[in-house]
C-alpha positions in Angstrom: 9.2 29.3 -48.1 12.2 28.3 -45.9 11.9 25.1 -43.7 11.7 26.7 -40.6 7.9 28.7 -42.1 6.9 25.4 -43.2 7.4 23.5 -40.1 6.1 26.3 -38.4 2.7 26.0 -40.7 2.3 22.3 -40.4 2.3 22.6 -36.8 -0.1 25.1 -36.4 -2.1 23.0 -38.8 -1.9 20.3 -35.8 0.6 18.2 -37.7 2.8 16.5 -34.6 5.7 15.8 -36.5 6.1 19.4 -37.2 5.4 20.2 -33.6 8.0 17.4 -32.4 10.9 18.9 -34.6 9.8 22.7 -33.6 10.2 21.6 -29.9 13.1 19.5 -30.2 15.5 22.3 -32.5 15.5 24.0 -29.3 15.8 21.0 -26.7 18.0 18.5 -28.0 21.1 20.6 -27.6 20.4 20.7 -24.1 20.6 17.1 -24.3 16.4 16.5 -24.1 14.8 14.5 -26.9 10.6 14.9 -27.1 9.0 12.2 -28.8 4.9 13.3 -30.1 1.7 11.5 -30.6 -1.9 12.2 -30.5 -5.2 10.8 -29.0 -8.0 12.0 -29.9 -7.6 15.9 -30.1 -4.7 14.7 -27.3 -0.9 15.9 -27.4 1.3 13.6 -25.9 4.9 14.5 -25.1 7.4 12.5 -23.3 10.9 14.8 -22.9 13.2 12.1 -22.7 17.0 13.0 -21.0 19.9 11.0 -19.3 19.6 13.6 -16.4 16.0 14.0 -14.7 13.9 16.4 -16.9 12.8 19.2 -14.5 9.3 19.2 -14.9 8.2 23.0 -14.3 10.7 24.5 -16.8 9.9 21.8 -19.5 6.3 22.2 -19.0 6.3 26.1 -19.2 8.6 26.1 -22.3 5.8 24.1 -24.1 3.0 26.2 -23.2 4.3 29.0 -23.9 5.1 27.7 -27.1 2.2 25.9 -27.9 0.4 29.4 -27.0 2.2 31.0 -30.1 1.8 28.2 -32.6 -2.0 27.7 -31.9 -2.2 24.1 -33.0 -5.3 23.2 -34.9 -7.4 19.8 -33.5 -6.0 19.8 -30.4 -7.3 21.1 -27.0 -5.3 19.1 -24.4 -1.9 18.2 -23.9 -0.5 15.8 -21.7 3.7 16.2 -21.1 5.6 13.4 -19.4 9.9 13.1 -18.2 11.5 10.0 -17.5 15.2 8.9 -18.1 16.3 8.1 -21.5 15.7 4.5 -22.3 13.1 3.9 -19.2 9.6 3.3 -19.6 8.9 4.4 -15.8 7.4 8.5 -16.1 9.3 10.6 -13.3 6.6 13.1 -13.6 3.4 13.8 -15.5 1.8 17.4 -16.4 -1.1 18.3 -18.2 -3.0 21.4 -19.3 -6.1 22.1 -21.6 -5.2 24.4 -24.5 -8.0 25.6 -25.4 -8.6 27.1 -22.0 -5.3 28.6 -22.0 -5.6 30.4 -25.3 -8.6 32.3 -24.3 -6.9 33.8 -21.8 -3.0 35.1 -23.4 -0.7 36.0 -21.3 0.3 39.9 -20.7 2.1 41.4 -23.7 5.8 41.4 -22.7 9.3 42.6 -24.7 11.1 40.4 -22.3 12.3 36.6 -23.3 12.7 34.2 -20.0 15.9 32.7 -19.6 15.2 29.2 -19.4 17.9 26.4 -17.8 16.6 23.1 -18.3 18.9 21.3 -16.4 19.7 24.2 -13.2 22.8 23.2 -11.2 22.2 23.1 -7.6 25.8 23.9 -6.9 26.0 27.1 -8.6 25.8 30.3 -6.4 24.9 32.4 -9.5 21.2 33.1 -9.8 19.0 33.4 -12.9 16.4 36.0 -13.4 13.1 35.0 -14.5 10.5 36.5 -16.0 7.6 34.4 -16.7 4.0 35.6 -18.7 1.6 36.8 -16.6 -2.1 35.4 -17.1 -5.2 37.5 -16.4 -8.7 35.9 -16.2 -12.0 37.7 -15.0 -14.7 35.7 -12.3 -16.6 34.9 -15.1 -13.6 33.3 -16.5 -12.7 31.2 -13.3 -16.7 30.4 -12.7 -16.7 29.1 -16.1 -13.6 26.5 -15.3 -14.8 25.4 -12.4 -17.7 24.4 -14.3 -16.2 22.7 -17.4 -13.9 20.5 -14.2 -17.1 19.5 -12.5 -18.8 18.6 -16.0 -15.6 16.0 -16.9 -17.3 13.0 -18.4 -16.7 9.5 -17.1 -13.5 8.6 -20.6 -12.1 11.8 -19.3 -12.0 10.7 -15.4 -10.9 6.9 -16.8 -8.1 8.3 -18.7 -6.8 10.5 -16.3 -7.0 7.6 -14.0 -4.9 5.5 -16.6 -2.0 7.7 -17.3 -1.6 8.1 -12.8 -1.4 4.5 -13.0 1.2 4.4 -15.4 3.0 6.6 -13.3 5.9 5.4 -10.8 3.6 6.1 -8.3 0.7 4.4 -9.8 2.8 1.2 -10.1 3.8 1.3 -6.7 0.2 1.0 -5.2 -1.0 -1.6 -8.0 1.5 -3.8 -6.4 0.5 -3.0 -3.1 -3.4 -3.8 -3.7 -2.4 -6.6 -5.3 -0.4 -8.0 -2.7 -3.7 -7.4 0.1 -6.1 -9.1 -2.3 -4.2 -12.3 -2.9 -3.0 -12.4 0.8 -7.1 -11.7 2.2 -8.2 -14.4 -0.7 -6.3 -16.8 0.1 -6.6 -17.0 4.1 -10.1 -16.4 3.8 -10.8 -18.5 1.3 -8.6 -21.2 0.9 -7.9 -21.1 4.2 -10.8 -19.7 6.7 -10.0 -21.7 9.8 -7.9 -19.4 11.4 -9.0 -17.9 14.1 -6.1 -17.1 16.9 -3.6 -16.6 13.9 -5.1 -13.4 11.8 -5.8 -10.2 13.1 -8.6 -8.9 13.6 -11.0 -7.2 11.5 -10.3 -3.4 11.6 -13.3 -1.3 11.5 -12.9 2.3 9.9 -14.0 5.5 11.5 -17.4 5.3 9.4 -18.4 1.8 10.9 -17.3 -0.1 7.5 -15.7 -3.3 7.9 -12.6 -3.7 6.3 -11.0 -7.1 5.7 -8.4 -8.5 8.2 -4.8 -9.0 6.9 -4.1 -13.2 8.8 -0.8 -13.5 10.0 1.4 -15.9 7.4 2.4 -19.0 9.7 -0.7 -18.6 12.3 0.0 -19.4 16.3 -1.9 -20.3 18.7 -2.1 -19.9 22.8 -3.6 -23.0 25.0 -4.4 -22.2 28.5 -5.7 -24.2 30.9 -5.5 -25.8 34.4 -5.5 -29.1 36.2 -7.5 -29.0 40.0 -6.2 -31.9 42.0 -9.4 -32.9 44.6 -8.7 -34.8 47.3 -9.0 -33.9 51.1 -5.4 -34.3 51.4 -4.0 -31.4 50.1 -1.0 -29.7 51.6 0.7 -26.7 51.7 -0.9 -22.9 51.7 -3.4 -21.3 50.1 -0.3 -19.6 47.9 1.5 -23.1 47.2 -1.0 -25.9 47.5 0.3 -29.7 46.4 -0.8 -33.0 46.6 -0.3 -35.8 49.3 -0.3 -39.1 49.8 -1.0 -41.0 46.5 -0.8 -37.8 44.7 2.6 -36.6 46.0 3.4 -36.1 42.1 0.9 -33.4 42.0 3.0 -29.9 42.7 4.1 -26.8 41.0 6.3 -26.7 38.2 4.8 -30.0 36.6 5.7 -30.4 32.9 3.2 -29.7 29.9 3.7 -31.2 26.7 1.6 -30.6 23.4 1.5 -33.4 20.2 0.1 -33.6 17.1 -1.6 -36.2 16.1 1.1 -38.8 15.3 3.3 -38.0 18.3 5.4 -35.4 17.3 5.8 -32.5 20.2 4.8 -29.1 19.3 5.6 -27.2 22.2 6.1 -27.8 26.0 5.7 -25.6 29.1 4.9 -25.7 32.8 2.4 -25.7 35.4 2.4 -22.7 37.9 2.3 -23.1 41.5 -0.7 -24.9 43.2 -3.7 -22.4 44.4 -6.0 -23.8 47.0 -9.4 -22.7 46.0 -11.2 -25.0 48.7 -10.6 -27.0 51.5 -10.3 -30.1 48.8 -9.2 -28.1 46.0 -5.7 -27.1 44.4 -5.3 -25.4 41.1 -2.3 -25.6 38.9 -2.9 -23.1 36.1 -0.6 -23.2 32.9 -0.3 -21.5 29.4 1.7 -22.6 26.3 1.9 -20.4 23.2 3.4 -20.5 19.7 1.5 -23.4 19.2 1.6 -24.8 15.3 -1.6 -25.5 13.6 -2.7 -29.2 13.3 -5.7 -31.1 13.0 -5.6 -33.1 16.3 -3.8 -32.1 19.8 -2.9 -34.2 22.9 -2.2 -32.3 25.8 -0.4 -34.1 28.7 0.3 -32.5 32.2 2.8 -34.2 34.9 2.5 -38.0 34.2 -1.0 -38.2 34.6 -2.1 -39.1 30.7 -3.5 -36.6 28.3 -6.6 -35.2 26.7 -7.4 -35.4 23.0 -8.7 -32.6 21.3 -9.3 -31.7 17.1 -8.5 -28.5 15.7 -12.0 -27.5 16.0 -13.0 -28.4 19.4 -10.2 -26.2 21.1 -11.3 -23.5 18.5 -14.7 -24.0 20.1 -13.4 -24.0 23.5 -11.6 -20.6 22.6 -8.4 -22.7 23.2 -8.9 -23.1 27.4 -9.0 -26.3 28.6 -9.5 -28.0 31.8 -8.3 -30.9 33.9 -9.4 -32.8 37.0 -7.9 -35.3 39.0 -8.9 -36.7 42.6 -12.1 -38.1 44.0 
C-alpha cells in the first residue's frame, strides 16, 4: 500500500493528521498551510496564508473533499482564514457533515478549476463548475427541524467561536467600554444630574441606561428684581435710581467655589419693568464646573451661598432681590 492509500484510509478512519496532510498536498503550493484539530466529533481547520485566504473557494474545496473521504467520528466542521502568524480569524465557515453526505452532489465528469488566491486585475475569466446538490421537502423540513432543536453547548459554542472572531472582538470592547463608563458615573459617581444625558427609552418602553458626559457642566440661571418706587427708564430698559444708580443692564456675574477661586463669569441682561416698583435683570452662566459649594455675586451687591445640592434641588435657577 503506497502512502498516498494509506493517508487516504487513516483519514476516512477520522484520523486528522491524515486529513491535514491530504488537504495540505494540494494547498501548500499555493502558498496556504491548514493546521487540524478536533472537538468532540468537531473538525477544526484554520487555512493559514500571507495573502487573505478567500473564504468561498477554501471552504468549497474542503467540502467537496471531505464529501469523498467520508471521515469517520465526525459530523461538523468548522473552517477558519486569517494571515499567517496572526491569531485574529478573517472569516469563519461552518457546515454539518453529516447533513451534507445524505444529500451528494449530482454525478459530474467535470473537475472545477479552483484559484485560491483570484487576481482582481486579470481580465481573463475562469469557468466554474461547481456540484449541484438536490434535496427533497422532506429533506429541507427535516433541517429546519434539527436547527430549531440545537441544544443550549451548541448555541454557547457557536456563540464562542463569533466572539473570537475580529468582529466579536470589536464589540467585547465596545460593551466593555459602556459598562465601566455607566458603573462608574452611576455608581461611584451618581450626583450628576445637568452633566449626563438622559436616559434613552427604546421603542418597547425599556429603559436603557444613560451614557454621563465625562467632565459634567452645568447652567445657572437666574435673576435679580431691584424694588424700589424709583425706577427709571422703560418697560424694555428699566434701571435703578437714586441710591441704587448701580443697578442697570450689563451688571457683572461672577461664580466661586468654595475657597474663592472663580469658575465662570457672565452678565446681567437689560432691566425689564414688570411693575410699577419692579425691574428684572435676568442672567445665565453655563459651563459651570462641578464643586461642592457656589457663591454667586451680581453687580457689587454681595453674593448668595449655595451647596452642590441645593442648586441641584433648585434645578439650578436662582433668585435675587434687592430694594424695599
Amino acid at each position: 500500500m503506497n502512502e498516498s492509500n494509506s493517508l487516504l484510509t487513516q483519514a476516512k478512519a477520522g484520523n486528522i493528521q491524515a486529513i491535514e496532510t491530504l488537504i495540505n498536498k494540494t494547498l501548500e503550493p499555493k502558498g496556504i498551510s491548514v493546521k487540524a484539530s478536533l472537538s468532540t466529533e468537531c473538525l477544526i481547520l484554520v487555512a493559514e496564508s500571507k495573502h487573505a485566504p478567500t473564504q468561498s473557494l477554501i471552504v468549497d474545496f474542503v467540502k467537496k473533499g471531505l464529501l469523498k473521504v467520508k471521515p469517520k467520528n465526525i459530523t461538523k466542521v468548522i473552517i477558519r482564514g486569517r494571515l499567517s502568524n496572526q491569531t485574529i480569524n478573517l472569516w469563519q465557515d461552518s457546515f454539518n457533515l453529516i447533513e451534507t453526505l445524505q444529500s451528494p452532489p449530482t454525478p459530474s465528469s467535470i473537475e472545477p478549476t479552483v484559484d485560491l488566491h483570484p487576481n482582481p486585475n486579470t481580465s481573463k475569466k475562469t469557468t466554474k463548475t461547481r456540484p449541484t446538490y438536490t434535496r427533497s421537502t422532506t429533506q429541507r423540513k427535516t433541517q429546519t427541524k434539527k436547527v430549531a432543536d440545537f441544544t443550549i453547548a451548541e448555541v454557547l459554542e457557536a456563540v464562542v467561536d463569533f466572539l473570537q472572531t475580529q468582529n466579536g472582538e470589536r464589540i467585547i470592547i465596545v460593551l466593555a467600554t459602556f459598562l465601566a463608563t455607566s458603573f462608574f458615573w452611576n455608581v461611584v459617581s451618581p450626583n450628576s444630574n445637568q452633566g449626563s444625558s438622559q436616559v434613552a427609552t427604546s421603542g418597547q418602553g425599556v429603559s436603557l441606561p444613560s451614557i454621563p458626559l465625562v467632565n459634567p457642566k452645568y447652567t445657572i440661571k437666574g435673576s435679580l428684581t431691584l424694588v424700589d418706587s424709583d425706577i427709571e427708564g422703560s418697560d424694555e430698559y428699566c434701571y435703578g435710581g437714586g441710591g441704587y444708580s448701580d443697578i442697570e443692564a450689563n451688571m457683572s456675574v461672577t461664580i466661586r467655589d468654595g475657597q474663592g477661586n472663580i469658575l465662570a463669569t457672565g452678565n446681567t441682561g437689560s432691566g425689564q419693568k414688570e411693575s410699577l416698583v419692579q425691574c428684572v435683570f435676568s442672567f445665565e452662566i453655563p459651563d459651570i464646573p462641578k464643586s461642592d459649594f457656589y457663591a454667586i455675586e451680581v453687580g457689587r451687591r454681595g453674593e448668595l451661598n449655595y451647596s452642590f445640592e441645593e442648586l441641584n434641588a433648585k434645578e439650578w435657577t436662582v433668585g435675587l432681590s434687592i430694594g424695599l
